[in-house]
N, C-alpha and C positions, 0 to 999 in steps of 0.2 A: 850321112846322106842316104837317101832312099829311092833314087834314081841314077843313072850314070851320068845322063845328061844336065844335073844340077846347074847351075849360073850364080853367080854370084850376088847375096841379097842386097837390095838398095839399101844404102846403107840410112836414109833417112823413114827408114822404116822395118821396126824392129819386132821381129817372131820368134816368140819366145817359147823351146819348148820346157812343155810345165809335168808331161809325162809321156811315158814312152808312144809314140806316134800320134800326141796331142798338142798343139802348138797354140796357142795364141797372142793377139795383137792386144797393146793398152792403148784405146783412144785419147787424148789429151780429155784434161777434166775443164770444160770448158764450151762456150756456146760456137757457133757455124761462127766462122766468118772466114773473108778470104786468102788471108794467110794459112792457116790451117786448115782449107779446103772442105773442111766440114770429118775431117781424123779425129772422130770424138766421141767414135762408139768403139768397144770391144768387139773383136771378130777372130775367129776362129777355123782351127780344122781340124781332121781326127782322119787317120790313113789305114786301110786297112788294106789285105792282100789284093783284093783287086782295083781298088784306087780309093780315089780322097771326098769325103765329105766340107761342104766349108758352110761357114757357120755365121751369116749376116755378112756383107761385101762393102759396108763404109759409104761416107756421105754426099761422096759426087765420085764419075767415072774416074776422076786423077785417080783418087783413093784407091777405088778397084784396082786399076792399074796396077798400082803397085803393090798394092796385096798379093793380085796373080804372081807377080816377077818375085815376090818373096815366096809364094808358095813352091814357083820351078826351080827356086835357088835349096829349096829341103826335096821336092822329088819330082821326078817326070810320071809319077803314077796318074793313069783318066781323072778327072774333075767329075765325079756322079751325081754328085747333087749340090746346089743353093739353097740351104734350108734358110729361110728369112725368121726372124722370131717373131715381128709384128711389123705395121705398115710404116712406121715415123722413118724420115729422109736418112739420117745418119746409118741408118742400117740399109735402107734400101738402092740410094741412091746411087751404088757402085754394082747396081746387078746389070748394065752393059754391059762391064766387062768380061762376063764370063757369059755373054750370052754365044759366044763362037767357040765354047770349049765341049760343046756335047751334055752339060750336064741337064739335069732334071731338076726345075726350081718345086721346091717344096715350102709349104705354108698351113695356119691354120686356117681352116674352110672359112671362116670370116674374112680372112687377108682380102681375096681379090674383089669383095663388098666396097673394103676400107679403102682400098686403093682407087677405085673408081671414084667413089666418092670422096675422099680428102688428096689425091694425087693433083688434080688443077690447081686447088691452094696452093701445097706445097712449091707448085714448080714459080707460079708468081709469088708465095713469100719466100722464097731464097735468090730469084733472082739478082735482085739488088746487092745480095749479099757475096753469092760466088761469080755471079756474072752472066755475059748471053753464053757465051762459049760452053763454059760448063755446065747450063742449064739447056741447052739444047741437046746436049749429047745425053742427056738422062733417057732411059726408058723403066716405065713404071713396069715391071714384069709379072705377072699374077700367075701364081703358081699353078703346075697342072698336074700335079699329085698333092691331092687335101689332106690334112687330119683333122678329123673331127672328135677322135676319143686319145685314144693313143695308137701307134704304129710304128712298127718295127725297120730300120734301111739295114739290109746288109752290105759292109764293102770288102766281104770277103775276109773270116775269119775273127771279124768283126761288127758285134751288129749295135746300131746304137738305137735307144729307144726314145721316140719322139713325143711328147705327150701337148693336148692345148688343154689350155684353161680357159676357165671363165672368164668373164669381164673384170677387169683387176688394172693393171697398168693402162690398159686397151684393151676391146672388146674381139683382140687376137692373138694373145700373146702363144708363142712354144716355148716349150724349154726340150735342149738335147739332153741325153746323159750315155755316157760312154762307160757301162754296168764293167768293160774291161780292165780300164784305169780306175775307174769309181770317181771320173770327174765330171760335172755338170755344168754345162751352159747355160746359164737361167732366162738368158736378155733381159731385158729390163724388170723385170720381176724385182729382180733385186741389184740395189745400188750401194756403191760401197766412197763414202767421201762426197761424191756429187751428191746431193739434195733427191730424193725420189720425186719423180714429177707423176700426178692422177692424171691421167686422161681417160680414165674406164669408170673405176667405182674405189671407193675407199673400202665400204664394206664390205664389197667383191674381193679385194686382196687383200684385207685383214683376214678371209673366211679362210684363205686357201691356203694361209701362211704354216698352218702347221702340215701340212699336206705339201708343201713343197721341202719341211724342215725333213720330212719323213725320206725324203728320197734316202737313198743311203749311200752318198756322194763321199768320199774325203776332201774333196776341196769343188770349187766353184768357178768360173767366171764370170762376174756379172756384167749385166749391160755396160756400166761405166765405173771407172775403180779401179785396184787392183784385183791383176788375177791369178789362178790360184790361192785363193784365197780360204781356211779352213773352212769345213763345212761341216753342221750347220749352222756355227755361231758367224757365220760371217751375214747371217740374220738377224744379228740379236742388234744393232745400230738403226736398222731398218723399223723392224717390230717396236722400238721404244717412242720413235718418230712417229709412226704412224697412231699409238697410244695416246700418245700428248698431244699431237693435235686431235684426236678424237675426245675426247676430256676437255680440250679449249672451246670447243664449237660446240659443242654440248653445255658449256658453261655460260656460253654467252646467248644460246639460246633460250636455256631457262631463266637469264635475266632481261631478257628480252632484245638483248643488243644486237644491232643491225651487221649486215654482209659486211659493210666496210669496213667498222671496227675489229671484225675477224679476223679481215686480210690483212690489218695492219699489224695484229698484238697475237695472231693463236700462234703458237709455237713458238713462243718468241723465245723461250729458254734452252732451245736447240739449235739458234742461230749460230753458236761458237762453234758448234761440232759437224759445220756443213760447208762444204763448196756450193755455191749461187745457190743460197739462200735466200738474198731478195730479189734473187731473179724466179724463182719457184714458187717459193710459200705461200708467198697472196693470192696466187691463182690455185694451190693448193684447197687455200683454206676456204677460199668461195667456191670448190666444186664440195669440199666436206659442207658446208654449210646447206648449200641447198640439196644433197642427200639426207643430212640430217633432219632438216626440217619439217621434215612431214612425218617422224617417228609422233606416233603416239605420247 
């Protein structure tokens, strides 16, 4: 324990630490819905002497909730910062709850763009799904310390280095990395089991991918998967994925075949090695298909 006044963690919510004062959560591999409250991203935190960094806050206020009550049950150290890694609801949708602990939400300088503009969506396409209750108490929180290159938090004895990237997963992604343990929080960058979804560029995170292999992490947490996970072959499932369907859509472009047939058949040799594959792929392979399409 790392505070005196620890509590006891929920027990339907399990934090696991993976190195010394680095913990994190495994979100179920799986899409929103209301049973699972939308527990389906990884989230994290990393403690240093003068308190705690936390690392994406889960996909509705319940989720928060209870992350908080597992974070006081490891330490009563301040809450400093909410670093978000990019705008999608599984990650954001639990920064209520810590908006009454003092901390400083942090993001990439695109975040509070994204938010504005895809946050109405979000809050009407989940409704249905988590309900009025838990769709009212959401607030979209747009950070008020940017990164825009990389940048340094200290929390005391402890500094972890924040870095955004280009358009890739989304056109906001961060990753942390904690140079003390040498472990890395990627968010969605990199997916481990669940299917990687594009919502940015394919060639924008095919470009970065050795640039993220570079960091010099020993292990990872990715957005969704296991975590701690080694690093950095816990890219090499991601990188083969991302190959093959670039190779599919490139194939059917030069025989001239349409967006449809792409969505139905690129990557289809990958479908055994993936959770919600045909909930991803299709829309995968029509966002690869009309980047590729205008290649020369």
């Amino acid at each position: 324990m790392c505070g005196a006044r620890a509590l006891a963690a929920p027990r339907d919510f399990a934090l696991q630490q993976i190195a010394p004062g680095v913990y994190a959560h495994q979100g179920a591999i799986a899409e929103t819905d209301a049973i699972n409250q939308g527990d389906i991203a990884n989230l994290g935190i990393v403690i240093g002497a003068r308190g705690v960094a936390v690392i994406d806050a889960g996909g509705s206020v319940a989720v928060g909730r209870r992350f908080l009550a597992a974070i006081r049950a490891v330490t009563d150290k301040p809450i400093l910062y909410v670093i978000n890694t990019h705008e999608h609801p599984d990650h954001v949708f639990g920064d209520a709850a810590f908006l009454n602990t003092g901390a400083v939400f942090v993001g990439h300088e695109n975040l509070p763009r994204a938010l504005a503009a895809r946050g109405p969506f979000y809050l009407k396409r989940f409704r249905p799904i988590l309900g009025d209750a838990a769709i009212n108490e959401v607030r979209l929180v747009a950070p008020t310390l940017l990164v825009a290159d990389t940048m340094s938090l200290d929390l005391g004895d402890r500094k972890l280095t924040l870095k955004a990237w280009p358009p890739a997963h989304t056109d906001c992604d961060l990753t942390v990395y904690d140079p003390q343990t040498r472990t890395l929080f990627a968010g969605d960058l990199v997916f481990k089991g669940h299917l990687p979804v594009i919502d940015g560029s394919i060639k924008g995170w095919l470009k970065i991918l050795d640039g993220l292999a570079a960091i010099p992490a020993l292990r990872v947490v990715p957005g969704h998967g296991p975590v701690g996970e080694p690093w950095p072959a816990a890219l090499d499932d991601e990188r083969r994925y991302f190959d093959t369907l670039t190779r599919d859509i490139k194939a059917f472009l030069k025989r001239g075949e349409d967006m449809r047939r792409a969505a139905d058949e690129a990557a289809a040799t990958e479908r055994p090695k993936w959770r919600l594959f045909d909930a991803y792929n299709p829309r995968n392979a029509v966002d690869a298909y009309a980047e590729y399409e205008w290649d020369p």
